[in-house]
N, C-alpha and C positions, 0 to 999 in steps of 0.2 A: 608927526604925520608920516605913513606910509609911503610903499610906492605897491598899489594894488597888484597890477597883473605880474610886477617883477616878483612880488615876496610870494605869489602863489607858482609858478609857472618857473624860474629862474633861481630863487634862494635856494630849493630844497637838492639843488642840483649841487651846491658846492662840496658836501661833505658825501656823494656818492662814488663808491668805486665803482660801483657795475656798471655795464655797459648799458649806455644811453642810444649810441646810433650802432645799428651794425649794417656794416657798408659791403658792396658785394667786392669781392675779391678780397676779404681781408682788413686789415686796418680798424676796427671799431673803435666807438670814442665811449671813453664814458663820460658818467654826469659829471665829473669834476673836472676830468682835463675841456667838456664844454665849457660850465661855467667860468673857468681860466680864460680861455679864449675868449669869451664873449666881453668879461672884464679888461682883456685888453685892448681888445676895441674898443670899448668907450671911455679908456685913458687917453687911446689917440684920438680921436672924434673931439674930447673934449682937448684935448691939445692943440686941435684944429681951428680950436675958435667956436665949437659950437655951442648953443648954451639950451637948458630946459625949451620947451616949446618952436624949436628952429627945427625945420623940417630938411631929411634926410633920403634924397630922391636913391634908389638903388637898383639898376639893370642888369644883373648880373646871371650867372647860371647857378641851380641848387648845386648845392653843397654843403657838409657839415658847418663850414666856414662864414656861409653864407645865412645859415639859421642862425650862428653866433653873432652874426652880423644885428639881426633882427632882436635879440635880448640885448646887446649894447646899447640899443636904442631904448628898450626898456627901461634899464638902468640908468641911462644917461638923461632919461626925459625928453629927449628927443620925437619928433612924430616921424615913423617909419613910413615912408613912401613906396612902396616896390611897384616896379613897371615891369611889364610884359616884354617878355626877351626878343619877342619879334618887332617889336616896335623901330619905326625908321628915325633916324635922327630929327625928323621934322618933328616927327609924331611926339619925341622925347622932349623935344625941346618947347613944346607946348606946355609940357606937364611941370616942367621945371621952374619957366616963365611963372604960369598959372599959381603956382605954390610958392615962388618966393624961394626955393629950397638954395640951401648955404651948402652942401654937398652935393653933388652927385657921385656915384661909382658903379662905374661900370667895366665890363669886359676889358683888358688888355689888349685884347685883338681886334676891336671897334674904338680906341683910342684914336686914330685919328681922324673920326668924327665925331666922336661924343667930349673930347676935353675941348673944341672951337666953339662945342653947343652951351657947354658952362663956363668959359673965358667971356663969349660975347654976352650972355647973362649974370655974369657978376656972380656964379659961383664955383666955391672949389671944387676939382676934378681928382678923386683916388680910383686906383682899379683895383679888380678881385675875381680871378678866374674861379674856372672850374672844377681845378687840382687843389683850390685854395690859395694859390699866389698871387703875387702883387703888390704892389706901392702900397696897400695898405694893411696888409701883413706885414709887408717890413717895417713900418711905422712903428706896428704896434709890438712886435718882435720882442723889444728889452723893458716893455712898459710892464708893473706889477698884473699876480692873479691877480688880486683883487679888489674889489672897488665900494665902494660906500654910496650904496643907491640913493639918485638925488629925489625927495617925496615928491609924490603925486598923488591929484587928488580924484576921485571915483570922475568928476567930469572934467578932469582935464584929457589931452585927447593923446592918442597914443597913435593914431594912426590917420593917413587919407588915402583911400582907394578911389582912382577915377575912373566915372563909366558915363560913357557917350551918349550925348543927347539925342533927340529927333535931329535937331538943325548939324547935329556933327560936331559938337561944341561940346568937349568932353567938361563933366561935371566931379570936384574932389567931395567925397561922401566922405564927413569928418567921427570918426568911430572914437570914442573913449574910452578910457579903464575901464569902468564900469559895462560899456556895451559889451567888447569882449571877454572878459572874466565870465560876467554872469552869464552867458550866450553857454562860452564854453563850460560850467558847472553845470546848467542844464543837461546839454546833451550827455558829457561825460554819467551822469544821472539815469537819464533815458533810456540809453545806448550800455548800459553797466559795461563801462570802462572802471578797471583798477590798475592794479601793479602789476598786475600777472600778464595783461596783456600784451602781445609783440602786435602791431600795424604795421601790415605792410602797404607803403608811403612810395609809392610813384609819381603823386601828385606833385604841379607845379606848387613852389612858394609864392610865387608873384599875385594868387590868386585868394579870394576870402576861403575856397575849398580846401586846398594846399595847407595854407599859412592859419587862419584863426580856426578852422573847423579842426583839420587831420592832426597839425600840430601843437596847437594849445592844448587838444583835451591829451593828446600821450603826456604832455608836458603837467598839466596839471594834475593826473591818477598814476605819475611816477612810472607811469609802460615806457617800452621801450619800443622804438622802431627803426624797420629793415629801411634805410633811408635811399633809395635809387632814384638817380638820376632824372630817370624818365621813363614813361613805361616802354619795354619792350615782351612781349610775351612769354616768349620762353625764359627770361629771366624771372618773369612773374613765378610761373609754373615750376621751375630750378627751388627758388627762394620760399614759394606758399607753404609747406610744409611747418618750418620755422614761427609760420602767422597765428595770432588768434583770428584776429581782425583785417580788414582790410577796405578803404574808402574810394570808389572810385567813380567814374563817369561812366555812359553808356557805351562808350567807345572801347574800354578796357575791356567790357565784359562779353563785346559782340565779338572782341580779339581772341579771347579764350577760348571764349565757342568753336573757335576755328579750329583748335588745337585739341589735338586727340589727345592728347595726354591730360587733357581737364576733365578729370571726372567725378564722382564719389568716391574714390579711394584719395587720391591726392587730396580733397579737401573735408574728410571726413572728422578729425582734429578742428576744422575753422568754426567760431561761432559766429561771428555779424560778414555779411556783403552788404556798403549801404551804396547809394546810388545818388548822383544829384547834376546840378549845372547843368540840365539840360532834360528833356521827355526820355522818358525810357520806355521804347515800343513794348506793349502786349505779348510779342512776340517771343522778346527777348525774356521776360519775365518765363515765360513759358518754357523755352529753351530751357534757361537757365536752370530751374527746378528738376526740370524732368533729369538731366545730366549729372546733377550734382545733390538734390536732393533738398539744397539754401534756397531759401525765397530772400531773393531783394530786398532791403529795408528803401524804400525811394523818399526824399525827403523833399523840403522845399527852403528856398534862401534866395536872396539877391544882395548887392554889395552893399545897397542901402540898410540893411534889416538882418543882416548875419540869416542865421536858421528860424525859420518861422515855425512850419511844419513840421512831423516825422509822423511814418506810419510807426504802432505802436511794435516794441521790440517781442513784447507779448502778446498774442493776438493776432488776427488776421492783417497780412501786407497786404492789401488789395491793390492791384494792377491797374494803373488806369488812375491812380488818386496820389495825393501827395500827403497822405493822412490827416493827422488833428493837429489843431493847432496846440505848440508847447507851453510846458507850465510858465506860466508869469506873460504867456502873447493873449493877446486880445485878435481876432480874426475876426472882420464882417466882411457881409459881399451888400454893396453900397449900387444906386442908381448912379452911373457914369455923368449924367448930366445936372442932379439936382442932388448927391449924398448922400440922399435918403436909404438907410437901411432896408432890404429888400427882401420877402419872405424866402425861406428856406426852400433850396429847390432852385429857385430862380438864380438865371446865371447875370453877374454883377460884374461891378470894380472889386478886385481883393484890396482893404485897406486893413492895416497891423497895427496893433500898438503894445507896447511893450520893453523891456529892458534893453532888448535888442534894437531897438529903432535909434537910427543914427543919428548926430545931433544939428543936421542940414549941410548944404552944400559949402565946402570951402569958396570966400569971396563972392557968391551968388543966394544974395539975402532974397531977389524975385522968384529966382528958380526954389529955394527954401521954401518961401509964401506956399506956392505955388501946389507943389507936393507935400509940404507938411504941414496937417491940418494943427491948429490951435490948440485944440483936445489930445494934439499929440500922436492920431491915427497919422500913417503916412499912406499914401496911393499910388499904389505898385508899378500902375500900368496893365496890372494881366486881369486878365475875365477870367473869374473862378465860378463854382457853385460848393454849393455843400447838402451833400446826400442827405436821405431819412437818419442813416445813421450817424450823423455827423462827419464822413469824411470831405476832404478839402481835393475837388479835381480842376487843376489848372485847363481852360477850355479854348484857351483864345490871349491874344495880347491888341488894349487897345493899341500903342504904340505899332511902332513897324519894329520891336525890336527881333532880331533874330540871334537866336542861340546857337552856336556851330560847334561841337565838342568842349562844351564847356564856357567860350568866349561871348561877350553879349558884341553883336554889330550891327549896327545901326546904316538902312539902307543910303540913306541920305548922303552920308559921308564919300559913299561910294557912287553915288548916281551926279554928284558935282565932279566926279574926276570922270565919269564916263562922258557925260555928256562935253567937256571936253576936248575931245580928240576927234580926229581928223573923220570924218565921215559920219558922224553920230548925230542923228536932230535929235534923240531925246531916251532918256531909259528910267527903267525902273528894277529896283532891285529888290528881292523877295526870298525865303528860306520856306523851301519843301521839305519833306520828309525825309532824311536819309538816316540808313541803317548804322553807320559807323558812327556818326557828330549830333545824331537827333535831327537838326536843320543843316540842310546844305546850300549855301547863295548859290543863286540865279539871277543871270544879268539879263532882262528882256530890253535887245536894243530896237530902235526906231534910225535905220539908216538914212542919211538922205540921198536924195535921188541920182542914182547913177553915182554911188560912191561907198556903198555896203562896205564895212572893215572886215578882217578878218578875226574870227577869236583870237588866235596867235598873237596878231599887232595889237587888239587891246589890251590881252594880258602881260603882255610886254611893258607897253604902256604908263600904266597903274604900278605894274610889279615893285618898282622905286619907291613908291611914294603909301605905298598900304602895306601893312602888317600881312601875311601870308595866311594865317586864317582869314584875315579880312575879304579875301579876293575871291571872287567868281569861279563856282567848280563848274558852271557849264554857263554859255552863251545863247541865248538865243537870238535871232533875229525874226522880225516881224512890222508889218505894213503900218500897223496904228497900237495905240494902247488905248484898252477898254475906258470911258469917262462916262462919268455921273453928270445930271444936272449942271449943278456946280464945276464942271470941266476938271472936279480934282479924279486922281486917276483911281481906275476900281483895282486896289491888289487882292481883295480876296476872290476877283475874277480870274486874276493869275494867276493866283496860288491852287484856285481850283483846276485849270489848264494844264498847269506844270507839277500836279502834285506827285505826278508819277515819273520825274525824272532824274530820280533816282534809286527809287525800289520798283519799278516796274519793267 
């Protein structure tokens, strides 16, 4: 027996000198001193008591160290958990509970709140900065390179990614060998990634974009990539030269624009700009082109479903669409209320099925039922259509989910902590248009009488207790909130109200 995404993504790496990461300032790693690395973490990990199938929570910041973090797990059979760096200890300590996980590790400098969060849940507590240090680099310090990968089988699972419910009640999407490998061989595929290519990799790890999209496929067509931190622009613009490729969100790209030194000459060398996690305005598309010459490749994915969509790498990117569904996904757009398959043209439920369809929700077999159909299609939540010509335009989400630079956040979560606080009878929260995140929140409050808050006191407020994308870019106040029949609240009232507050 095997161990699928390590002998694809991880083996090929042991006997490589060249460089694997090149890091700014110097230092690059190659594919052997990675693979080293990664093997000795999962000497320590498994020194730790951990064994195949025990889940491995980790909060940490990108870093070479940190990706090696994530093949240990590989190799060790372990399911890799990664959490979002903004996350609050409450927020962490949900995800840890919720999964059972025998590890956490997190940040050194958020130790003393995240090792009380796995003490009072009964799991072990390692750290791993930024620079790559830590309790658990020194563990693993005098442990052998290398390790004897423990089999795994195509459905066993390799990973849980949680993503927040309606009610606020975040949900583990349980991803297997099989989802990711084959996800990523598609696109690698699609996208004609080889060896030749350099990514340039700003992207968060904690994320399906970052971690199974940006980094499985360099991992698996033997490219190599510029691995930074995080984006900042002109390090973007400094490093692009060096790139073939490069994967990023709407926000990277409306950054660039800003920068005179993005032009056609700087990226005339580049072959793909692909675009995801979030709408990418018309605008931007437009911009972009005219400047540089690249049209966007805009694709489509959610954490349930890896990559569904890609417009094609040959052919027309159409603006405004999230192209055709990829080889081996099944795409329909379904009646919301009865499942029925809906003529072409008409806007629907987008429902998937396919390799990439995750295998249900960790611990929540009703929310599973629920969203994944028996035949195996799963139900997005977003209202698509699909053109004369086959393309797929995302048009609408049933959900209240909202996408803000990439992060999915769910009003609810937020409209329990609004309401509240000290002068609030009631709110609602909703994601406009904005130029930099795709969607920006908006908090529409409902003061009570003779006790209006201030924005300031409620961002205050909240600030503790929510993840900082999570929170409110603007406040409104207001006398009532629109209601239907039914007294539930109208948000596409609001959202048509406030669509302009923050491009107009």
């Amino acid at each position: 027996m095997t161990n699928p995404l390590y002998d694809a993504l991880i083996a090929p790496q042991i006997e490589n000198d060249a460089p694997l990461l090149y890091l700014q300032g110097g230092g690059d790693v190659t594919g052997r001193d990675f693979a080293a690395q990664a093997h000795r973490f999962a000497h320590a990990l498994k020194g730790l008591g951990l064994k195949p199938g025990d889940r491995l929570a980790v909060q940490i910041a990108k870093s070479p160290e940190a990706l090696a973090l994530y093949a240990a797990a590989l190799a060790g059979g372990f399911v890799f958990l990664p959490l979002n760096t903004a996350y609050t200890p409450d927020e962490v300590a949900y995800f840890v509970e919720n999964s059972g996980a025998a590890l956490l590790v997190g940040d050194p400098a958020r130790a003393d709140t995240l090792a009380p969060v796995a003490e009072r849940l009964k799991a072990q507590f390692q750290t791993l900065d930024g620079a790559g240090g830590g309790s658990l680099t020194d563990l693993a310090a005098n442990e052998p390179a290398s390790f004897d990968a423990t089999p795994r089988g195509r459905d066993d699972l390799a990973a849980i990614l949680y993503t927040s419910g309606t009610t606020g009640r975040s949900k583990g999407a349980m991803l297997s060998q099989s989802n990711l490998l084959e996800n990523a061989q598609v696109l690698a595929q699609e996208w004609r990634f080889t060896d030749q290519d350099v990514l340039l990799h700003a992207l968060p790890i904690f994320h399906t974009h970052g971690l199974f999209v940006a980094s499985n496929v360099s991992l698996l067509t033997g490219g190599r990539m510029i691995f930074l931190p995080g984006f900042k622009a002109a390090e973007v613009v400094e490093l692009l030269p060096r790139a073939t490729a490069m994967m990023g969100v709407p926000t990277f790209y409306t950054r660039l624009l800003d920068d005179p030194a993005f032009d056609r000459d700087l990226t005339r060398h580049m072959r793909l700009f692909t675009s995801g996690s979030a709408p990418l305005l018309a605008e931007t598309h437009r911009q972009f082109e005219d400047r540089t010459g690249h049209r966007i490749l805009e694709r489509y994915g959610m954490t349930e479903t890896n990559m569904s969509t890609s417009n094609p790498y040959e052919g027309e990117r159409r603006a405004g669409t999230v192209g055709f569904p990829l080889p081996g996904v099944e795409l329909r757009i379904t009646d919301p209320d009865t499942g029925e398959e809906l003529p072409q043209g008409t806007p629907g439920m987008i429902e998937v099925r396919g390799h990439n369809v995750f295998q249900g929700y960790w611990q929540m077999p009703e929310k599973t039922a629920e969203e994944l159909r028996e035949n195996g299609f799963f139900i997005t939540g977003d209202i698509g259509v699909i053109d004369a010509d086959g393309y797929v335009s995302i048009v609408g989400r049933q959900k209240d989910l909202i996408i803000s630079g990439g992060y999915n956040i769910y009003p609810k979560e937020i409209e329990l902590l609004l309401d509240e606080q000290p002068g609030v009878l009631e709110s609602a929260v909703i994601g406009t248009p904005h130029p930099d995140f795709g969607e920006g929140v908006v908090a529409v409050i409902v003061p009570e009488p003779g006790h209006a808050p201030t924005p300031e006191a409620l961002e205050a407020a909240i600030a503790p207790q929510l993840a900082r994308f999570k929170q409110p870019k603007r406040y409104v106040l207001t006398d009532s909130l629109p209601r239907n029949t039914m007294g539930k609240v109208q948000k596409n009232l609001l959202r048509e109200e406030y669509k302009n507050s923050f491009t107009g």
